[in-house]
C-alpha positions as CSV (number, residue, x, y, z in Angstrom):
1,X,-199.9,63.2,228.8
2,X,-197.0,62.0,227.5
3,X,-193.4,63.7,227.3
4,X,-192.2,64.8,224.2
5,X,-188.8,64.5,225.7
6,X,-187.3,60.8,225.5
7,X,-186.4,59.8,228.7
8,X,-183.4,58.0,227.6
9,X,-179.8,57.2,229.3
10,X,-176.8,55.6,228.5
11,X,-176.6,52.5,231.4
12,X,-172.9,52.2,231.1
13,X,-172.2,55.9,232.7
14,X,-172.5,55.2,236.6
15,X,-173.9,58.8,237.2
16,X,-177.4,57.0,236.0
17,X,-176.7,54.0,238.6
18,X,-179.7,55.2,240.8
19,X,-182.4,55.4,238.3
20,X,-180.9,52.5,236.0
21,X,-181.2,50.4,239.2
22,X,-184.7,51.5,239.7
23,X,-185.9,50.7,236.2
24,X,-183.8,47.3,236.7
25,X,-186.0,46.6,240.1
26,X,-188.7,47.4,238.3
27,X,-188.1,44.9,235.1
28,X,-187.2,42.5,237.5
29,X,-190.6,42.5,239.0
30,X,-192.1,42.7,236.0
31,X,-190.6,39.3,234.6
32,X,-190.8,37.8,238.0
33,X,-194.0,38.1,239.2
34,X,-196.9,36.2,238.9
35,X,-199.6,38.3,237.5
36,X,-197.5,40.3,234.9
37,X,-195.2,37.2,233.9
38,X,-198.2,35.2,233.1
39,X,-200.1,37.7,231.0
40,X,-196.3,38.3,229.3
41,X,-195.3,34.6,228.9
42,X,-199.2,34.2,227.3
43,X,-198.5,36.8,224.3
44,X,-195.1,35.2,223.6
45,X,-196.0,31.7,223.6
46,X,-199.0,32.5,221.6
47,X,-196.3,33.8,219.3
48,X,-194.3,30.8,219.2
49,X,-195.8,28.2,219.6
50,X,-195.7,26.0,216.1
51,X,-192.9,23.5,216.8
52,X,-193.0,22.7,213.3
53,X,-192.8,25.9,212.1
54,X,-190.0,27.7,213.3
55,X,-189.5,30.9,211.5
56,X,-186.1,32.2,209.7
57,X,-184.8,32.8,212.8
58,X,-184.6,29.7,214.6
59,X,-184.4,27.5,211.9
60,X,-181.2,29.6,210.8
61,X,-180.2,29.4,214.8
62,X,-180.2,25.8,215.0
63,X,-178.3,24.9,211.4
64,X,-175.8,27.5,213.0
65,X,-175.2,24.9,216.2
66,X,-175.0,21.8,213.5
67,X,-172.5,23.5,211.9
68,X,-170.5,24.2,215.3
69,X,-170.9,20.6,217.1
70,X,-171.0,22.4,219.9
71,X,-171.6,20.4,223.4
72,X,-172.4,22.3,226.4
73,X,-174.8,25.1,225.4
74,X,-176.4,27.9,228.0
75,X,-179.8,29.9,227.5
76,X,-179.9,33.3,229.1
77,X,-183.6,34.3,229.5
78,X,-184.8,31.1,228.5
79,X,-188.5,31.6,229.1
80,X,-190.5,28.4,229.1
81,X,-188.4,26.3,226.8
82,X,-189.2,27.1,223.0
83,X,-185.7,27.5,222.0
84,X,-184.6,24.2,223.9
85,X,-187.7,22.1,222.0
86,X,-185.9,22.2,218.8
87,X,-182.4,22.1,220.4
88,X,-183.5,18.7,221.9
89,X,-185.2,18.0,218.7
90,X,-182.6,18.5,216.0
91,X,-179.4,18.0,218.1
92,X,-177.9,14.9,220.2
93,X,-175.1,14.9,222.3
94,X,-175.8,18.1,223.4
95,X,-176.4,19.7,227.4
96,X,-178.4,22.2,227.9
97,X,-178.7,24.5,230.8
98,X,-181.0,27.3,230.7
99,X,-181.6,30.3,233.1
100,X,-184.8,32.8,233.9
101,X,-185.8,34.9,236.2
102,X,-188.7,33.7,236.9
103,X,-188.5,30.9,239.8
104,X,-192.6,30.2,238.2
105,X,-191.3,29.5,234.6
106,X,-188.4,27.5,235.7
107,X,-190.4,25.2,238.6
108,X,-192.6,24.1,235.3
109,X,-189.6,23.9,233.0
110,X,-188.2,21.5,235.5
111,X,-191.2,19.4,235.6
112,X,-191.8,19.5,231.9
113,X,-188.0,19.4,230.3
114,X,-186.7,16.8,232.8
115,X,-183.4,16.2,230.8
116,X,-182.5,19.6,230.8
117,X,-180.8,22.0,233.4
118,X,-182.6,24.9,234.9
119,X,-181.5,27.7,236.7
120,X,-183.7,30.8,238.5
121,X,-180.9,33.7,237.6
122,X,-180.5,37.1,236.2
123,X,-178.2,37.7,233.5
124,X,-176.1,39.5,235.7
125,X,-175.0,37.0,238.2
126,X,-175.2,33.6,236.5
127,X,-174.7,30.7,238.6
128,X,-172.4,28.9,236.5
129,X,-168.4,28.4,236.3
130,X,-166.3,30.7,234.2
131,X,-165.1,28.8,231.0
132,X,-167.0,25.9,231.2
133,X,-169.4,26.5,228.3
134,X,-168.8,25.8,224.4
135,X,-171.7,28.1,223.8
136,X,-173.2,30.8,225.3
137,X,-176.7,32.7,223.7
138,X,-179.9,35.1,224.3
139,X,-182.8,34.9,221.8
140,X,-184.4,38.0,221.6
141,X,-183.5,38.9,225.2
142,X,-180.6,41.3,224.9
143,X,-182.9,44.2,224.2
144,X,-185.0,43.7,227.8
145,X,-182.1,44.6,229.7
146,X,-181.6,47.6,232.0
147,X,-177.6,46.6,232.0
148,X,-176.9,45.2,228.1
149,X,-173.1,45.4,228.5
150,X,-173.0,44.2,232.2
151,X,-175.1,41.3,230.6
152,X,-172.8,40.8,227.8
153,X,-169.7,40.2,230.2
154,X,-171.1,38.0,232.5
155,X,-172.2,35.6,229.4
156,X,-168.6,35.8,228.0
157,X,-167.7,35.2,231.4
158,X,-169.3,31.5,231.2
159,X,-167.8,30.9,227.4
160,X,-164.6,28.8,227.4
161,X,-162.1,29.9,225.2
162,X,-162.8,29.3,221.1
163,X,-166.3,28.9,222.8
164,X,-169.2,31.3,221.3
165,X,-171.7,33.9,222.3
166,X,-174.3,34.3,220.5
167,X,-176.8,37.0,220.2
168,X,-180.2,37.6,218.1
169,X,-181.5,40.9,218.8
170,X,-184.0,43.6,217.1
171,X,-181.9,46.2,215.6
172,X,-184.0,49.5,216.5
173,X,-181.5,51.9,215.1
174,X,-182.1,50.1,212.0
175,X,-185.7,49.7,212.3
176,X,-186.5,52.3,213.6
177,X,-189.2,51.2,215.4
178,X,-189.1,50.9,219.5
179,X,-192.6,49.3,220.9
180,X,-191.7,49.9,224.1
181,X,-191.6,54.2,223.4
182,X,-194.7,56.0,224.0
183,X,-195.1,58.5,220.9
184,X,-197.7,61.5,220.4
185,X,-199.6,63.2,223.3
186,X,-201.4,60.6,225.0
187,X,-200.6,56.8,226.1
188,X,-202.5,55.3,223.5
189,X,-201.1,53.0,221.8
190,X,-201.5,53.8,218.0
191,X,-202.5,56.6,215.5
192,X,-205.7,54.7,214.3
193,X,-206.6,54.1,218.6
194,X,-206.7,58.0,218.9
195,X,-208.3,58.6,215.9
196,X,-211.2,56.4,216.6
197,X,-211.6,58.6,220.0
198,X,-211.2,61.5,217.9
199,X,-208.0,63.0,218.9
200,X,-207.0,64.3,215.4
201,X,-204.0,66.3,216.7
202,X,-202.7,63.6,218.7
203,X,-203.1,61.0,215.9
204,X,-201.3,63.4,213.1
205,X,-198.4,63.5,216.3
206,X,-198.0,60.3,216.4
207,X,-197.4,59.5,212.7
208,X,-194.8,62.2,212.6
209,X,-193.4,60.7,216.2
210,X,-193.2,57.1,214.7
211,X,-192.0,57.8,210.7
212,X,-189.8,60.7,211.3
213,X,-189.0,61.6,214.9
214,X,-188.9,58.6,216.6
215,X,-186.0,56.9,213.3
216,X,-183.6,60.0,213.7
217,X,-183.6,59.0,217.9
218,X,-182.9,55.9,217.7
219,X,-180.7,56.0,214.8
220,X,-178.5,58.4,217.0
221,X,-179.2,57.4,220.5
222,X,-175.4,56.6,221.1
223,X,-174.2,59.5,219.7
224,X,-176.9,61.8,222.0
225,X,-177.4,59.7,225.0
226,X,-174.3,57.3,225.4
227,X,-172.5,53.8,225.3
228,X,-175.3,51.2,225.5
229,X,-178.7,53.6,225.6
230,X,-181.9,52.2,227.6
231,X,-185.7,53.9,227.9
232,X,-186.5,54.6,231.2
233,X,-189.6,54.8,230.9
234,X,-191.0,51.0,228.7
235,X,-194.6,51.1,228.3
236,X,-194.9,47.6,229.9
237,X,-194.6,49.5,233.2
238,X,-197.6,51.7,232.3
239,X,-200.6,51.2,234.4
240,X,-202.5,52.0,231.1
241,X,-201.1,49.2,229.3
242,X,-202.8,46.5,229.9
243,X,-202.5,44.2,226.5
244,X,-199.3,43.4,225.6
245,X,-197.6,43.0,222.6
246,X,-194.2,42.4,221.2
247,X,-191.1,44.6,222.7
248,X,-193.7,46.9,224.8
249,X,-190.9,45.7,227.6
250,X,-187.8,46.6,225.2
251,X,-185.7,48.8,227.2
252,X,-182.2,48.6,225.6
253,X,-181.8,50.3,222.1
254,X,-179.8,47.6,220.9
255,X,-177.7,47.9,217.9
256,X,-175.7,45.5,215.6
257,X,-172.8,48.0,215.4
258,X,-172.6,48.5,219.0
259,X,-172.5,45.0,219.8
260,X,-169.8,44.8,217.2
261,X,-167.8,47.6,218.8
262,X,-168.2,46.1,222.1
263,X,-166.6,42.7,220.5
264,X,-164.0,43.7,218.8
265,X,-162.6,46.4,221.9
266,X,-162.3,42.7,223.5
267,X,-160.4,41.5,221.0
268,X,-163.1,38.8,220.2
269,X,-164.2,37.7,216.5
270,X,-167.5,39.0,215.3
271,X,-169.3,36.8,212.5
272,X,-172.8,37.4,210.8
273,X,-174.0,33.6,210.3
274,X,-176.7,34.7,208.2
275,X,-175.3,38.4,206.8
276,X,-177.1,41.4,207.5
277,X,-179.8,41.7,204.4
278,X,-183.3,41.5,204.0
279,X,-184.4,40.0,207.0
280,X,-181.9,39.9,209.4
281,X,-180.7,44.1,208.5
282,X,-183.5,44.5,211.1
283,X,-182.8,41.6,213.2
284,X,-179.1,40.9,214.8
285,X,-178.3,37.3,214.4
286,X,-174.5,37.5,215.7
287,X,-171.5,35.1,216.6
288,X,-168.9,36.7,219.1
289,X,-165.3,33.9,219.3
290,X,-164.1,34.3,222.3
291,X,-160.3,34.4,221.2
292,X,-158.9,35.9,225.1
């Protein structure tokens, strides 16, 4: 049975450090382990993996990096290499580094993307100088993190200054959708899954969990819960879950505004590249100057 309670916390208060750093142990063995990385890595390549298709997203990602002539460029949570493909693709005179958790995904990375640089590393504790990178970003990573704004320093850290970080993110307070949040009474998945066992109550909960209840949380989780807000409790660490789909493993409710906030109370320039309408209103696509 599920909680009706979400178990939510804000990771930037230190009186959550010892369950934050439980959940993070558990991420971290979630991404890094054989048997749960593989089954992971398999849904998300199966998502992306049309080189010459690259959705609004990365096709808007990479003009953005013609248009800064950028040299030295970092991946955080680069996976196995999608987002370096096109990089190597559509832009010369250009080193790449990227850096994953996963020692698995980066032996194979190393062996497949020989011209490219690849770190095993966290996004806490990256192994690379301070200032020495022109750009700095995360593709759809941001959210995954246990420690979003620990994350965020350490990848300014890298950024030299006039350099860039750049995030792309789902914005869930926008959304207001949050795979990763079990709704209704029971673990199942969807509405239509519990109707088809014929748990009527539990399917009318979970529509009123997922259009009405589930919006107002996350539209207000830093007003209720804190600076920087992350679920405890991700259905990717369910024993019950065993297919996975997109952001079951989102733990961060991450927000465009927040980021902003964040950037700004740095004294750093925030830009939208691509504005924030239609597509990307749900879907954070932003440029952070480093300007101190």
């Amino acid at each position: 049975m599920t909680s009706r309670k979400f178990n939510w916390l804000s990771s930037s208060d230190e009186k959550n450090s010892v369950l934050l750093k439980e959940l993070n142990n558990k991420m971290m063995h979630f991404y890094s382990s054989f048997e749960s990385r593989q089954q992971y890595q398999q849904m998300v390549d199966n998502n992306d993996n049309d080189l010459n298709n690259p959705g609004i997203v990365t096709e808007s990602f990479i003009k953005y990096l013609k248009r800064l002539s950028v040299g030295k460029i970092l991946e955080v949570g680069c996976g196995s290499g999608r987002i370096y493909q096109f990089i190597q693709k559509h832009l010369i005179d250009v080193t790449y580094t990227g850096v994953e958790v996963s020692k698995n995904i980066i032996e194979k990375n190393r062996l497949k993307y020989a011209g490219a640089n690849w770190l095993v590393s966290d996004a806490y504790k990256i192994p690379i100088d301070a200032e020495t990178m022109d750009l700095c970003f995360s593709f759809y990573v941001l959210e995954h993190l246990v420690f979003p704004e620990k994350a965020l320093n350490e990848m300014m850290r890298t950024v030299k200054h006039a350099g860039y970080l750049v995030l792309i993110f789902p914005d869930f307070s926008i959304s207001g959708r949050f795979a990763s949040q079990n709704i209704g009474l029971s673990d199942d998945p969807t509405a239509i899954t519990k109707l088809k066992k014929g748990r009527f109550f539990d399917a009318f909960i979970s529509l009123y969990d997922s259009r009405i209840r589930l919006p107002i949380a996350l539209k207000n989780a830093v007003k209720q819960y804190g600076n920087f807000p992350v679920n405890l409790n991700p259905k990717c660490l369910s024993a019950s879950t065993a297919t996975m789909s997109p952001d079951v493993d989102a733990v961060y409710i991450a927000s465009k505004k927040e980021i902003e906030n964040w950037a700004i109370s740095k004294g750093f320039i925030v830009s939208y590249p691509e504005g924030g309408e239609g597509f990307f209103a749900e879907h954070g696509f932003i440029s952070i100057q480093k300007t101190a």
